[in-house]
N, C-alpha and C positions, 0 to 999 in steps of 0.2 A: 847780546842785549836783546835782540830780535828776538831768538828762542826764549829768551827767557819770560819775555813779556807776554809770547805766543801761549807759554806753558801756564802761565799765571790765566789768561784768557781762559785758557781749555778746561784748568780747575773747576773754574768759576760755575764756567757753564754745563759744566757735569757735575756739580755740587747742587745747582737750580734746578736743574731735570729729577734726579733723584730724589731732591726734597717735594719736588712738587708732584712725582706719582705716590711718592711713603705720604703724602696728604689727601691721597684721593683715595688712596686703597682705606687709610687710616680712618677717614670721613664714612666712607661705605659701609666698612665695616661694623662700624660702631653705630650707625644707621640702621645696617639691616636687624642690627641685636636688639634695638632697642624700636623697632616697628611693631608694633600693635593695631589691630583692624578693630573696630567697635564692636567684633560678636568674639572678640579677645585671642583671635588669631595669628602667629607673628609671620612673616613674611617669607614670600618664595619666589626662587628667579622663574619659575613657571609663569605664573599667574602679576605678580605686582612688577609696577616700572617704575625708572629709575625717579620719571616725575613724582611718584605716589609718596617716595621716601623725603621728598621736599616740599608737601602739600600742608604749607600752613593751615590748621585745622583740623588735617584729618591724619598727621604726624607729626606725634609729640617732642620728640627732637629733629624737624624738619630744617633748623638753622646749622646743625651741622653737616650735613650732605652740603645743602645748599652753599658754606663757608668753605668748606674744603673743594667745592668744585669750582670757585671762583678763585681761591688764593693759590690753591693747588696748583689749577690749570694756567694763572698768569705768570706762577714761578717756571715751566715748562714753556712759555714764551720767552720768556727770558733766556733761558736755555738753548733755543729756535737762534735769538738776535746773538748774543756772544758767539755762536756755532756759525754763523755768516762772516765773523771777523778771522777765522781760523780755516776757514773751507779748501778743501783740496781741488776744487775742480767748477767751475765758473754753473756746473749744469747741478753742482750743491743749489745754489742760492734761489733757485727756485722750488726746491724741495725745503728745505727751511723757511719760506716764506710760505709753502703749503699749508706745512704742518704747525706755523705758529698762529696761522686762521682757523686751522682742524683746533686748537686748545684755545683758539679766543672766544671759539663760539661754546665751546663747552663752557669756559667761564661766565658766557653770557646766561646759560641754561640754568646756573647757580643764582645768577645775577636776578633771575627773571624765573621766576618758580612758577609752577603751573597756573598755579591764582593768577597771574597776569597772563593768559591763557596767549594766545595771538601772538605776543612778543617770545612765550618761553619754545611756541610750538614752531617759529621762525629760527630760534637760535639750535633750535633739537633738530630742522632740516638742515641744516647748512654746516652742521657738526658731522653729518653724515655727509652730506656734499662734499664736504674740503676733505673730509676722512679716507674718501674716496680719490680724489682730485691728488692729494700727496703722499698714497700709495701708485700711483702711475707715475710721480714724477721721480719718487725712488727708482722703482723700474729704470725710467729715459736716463736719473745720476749712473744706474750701476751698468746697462746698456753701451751707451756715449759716452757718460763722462768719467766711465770707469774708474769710479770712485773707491775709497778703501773701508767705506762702510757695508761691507759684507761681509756675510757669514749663510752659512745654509741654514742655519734655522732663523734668521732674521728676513731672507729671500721668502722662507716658506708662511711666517708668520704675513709678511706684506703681503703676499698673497691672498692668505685666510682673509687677511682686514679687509681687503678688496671686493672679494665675494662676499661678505658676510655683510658690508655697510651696504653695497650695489644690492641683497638680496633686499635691506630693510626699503631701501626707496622703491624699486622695481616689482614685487612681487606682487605689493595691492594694486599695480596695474595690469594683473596676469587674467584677472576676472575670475580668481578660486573663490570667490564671496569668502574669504579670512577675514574682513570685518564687513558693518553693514555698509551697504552701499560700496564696495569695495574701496572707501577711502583709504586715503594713505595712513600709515602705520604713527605718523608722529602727531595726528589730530586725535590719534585713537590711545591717548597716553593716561587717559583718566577714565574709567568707564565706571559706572555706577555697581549695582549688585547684579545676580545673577549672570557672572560670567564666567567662562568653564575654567575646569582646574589647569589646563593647559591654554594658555592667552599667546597667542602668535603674534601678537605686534610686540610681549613683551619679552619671549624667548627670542624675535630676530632682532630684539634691541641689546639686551644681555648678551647674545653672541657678537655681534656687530663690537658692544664696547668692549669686552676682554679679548676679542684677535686685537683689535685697536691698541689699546694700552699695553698686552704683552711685545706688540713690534715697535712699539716707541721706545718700551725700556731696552726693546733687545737693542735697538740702534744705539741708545744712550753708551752700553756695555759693548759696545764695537770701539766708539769713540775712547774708553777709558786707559788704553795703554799708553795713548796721546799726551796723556794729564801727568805722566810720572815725572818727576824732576831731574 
């Protein structure tokens, strides 16, 4: 009766994880196709960021981004909490509590689209913060609490996401003038015209989110032999 109800859990929460990155990829996707720039430009992970794709005004399907990374990313906490009812190892549950603040603040990013500048550019730091914060506490799970969500390419991807989010917050503190004043990279998410074909706040943010989301799902496809009946 226990396993069974465990196994009904594990479904659940692997059925909510997947449906909520197939909403985010799906949202993206369909975002970046249908971007258009006022001089009839469409969009590049070089140069445009993930805000610009949700900037009431200046993108004409900006409510889809913006829905898919709210629904997307709360179905993926949902994910986080069922995954806490089923955890193999006491040193899970704060890595699931990581990483359901790494996708709450993404939903907030949705939540809170550039136009409310201040709120959208607090939930875009703190998405890299926790992003970073619940790739080390995977590390301490598979370390200590040697847990059975590993694989080698799940090990290598938390890594990638580690470096890549630590690069986005850290680097405009390095004083390389990558933007003016070297502020930080998530104030620097909107920038007017004239800016080069290669935009560094917005290739370490594209890198940062694709290691991010390919180690979420990888971990998701760790968990799935758990869910068979």
């Amino acid at each position: 009766m226990v396993a069974r109800i465990k196994n009904k859990v594990s479904t659940l929460a692997f059925r909510f994880g997947m449906l909520g990155i197939f909403g985010l990829l799906l949202g993206l996707v369909a975002s970046v196709l249908t971007f258009e720039q006022y001089d009839g430009r469409g969009f590049s992970f070089l140069n445009h960021t993930l805000s610009e794709l949700g900037n009431y005004g200046h993108s004409y399907f900006a409510v889809i981004i913006n829905g898919s990374l709210f629904f997307g990313s709360l179905s993926v906490v949902l994910f986080c909490l069922f995954s806490l009812q089923i955890a193999d190892s006491p040193w899970s549950y704060p890595f699931f509590v990581g990483l359901a603040l790494t996708f709450f603040s993404l939903a907030a990013v949705g939540l809170f689209p550039i136009n409310v500048y201040h709120l959208h550019t607090t939930a875009l730091q703190y998405f890299f913060i926790f992003g970073c914060v619940s790739s080390v506490l995977y590390g301490l799970y598979l370390l200590v609490g040697k847990g059975r969500l590993f694989s080698r390419a799940t090990s290598i991807l938390a890594t990638c996401s580690f470096i890549s989010m630590s690069a986005f917050l850290i680097v405009p503190l390095l004083g390389l003038e990558l933007t003016e004043g070297d502020r930080a990279f998530y104030q620097e998410m909107l920038v007017e015209m004239h800016r080069p074909d290669v935009w560094w706040p917005a290739v370490f943010e594209w890198v940062g989110v694709a290691c991010f989301l390919a180690w979420t799902t990888n971990v998701m496809l760790n968990l799935r032999p758990s869910f068979k009946s």
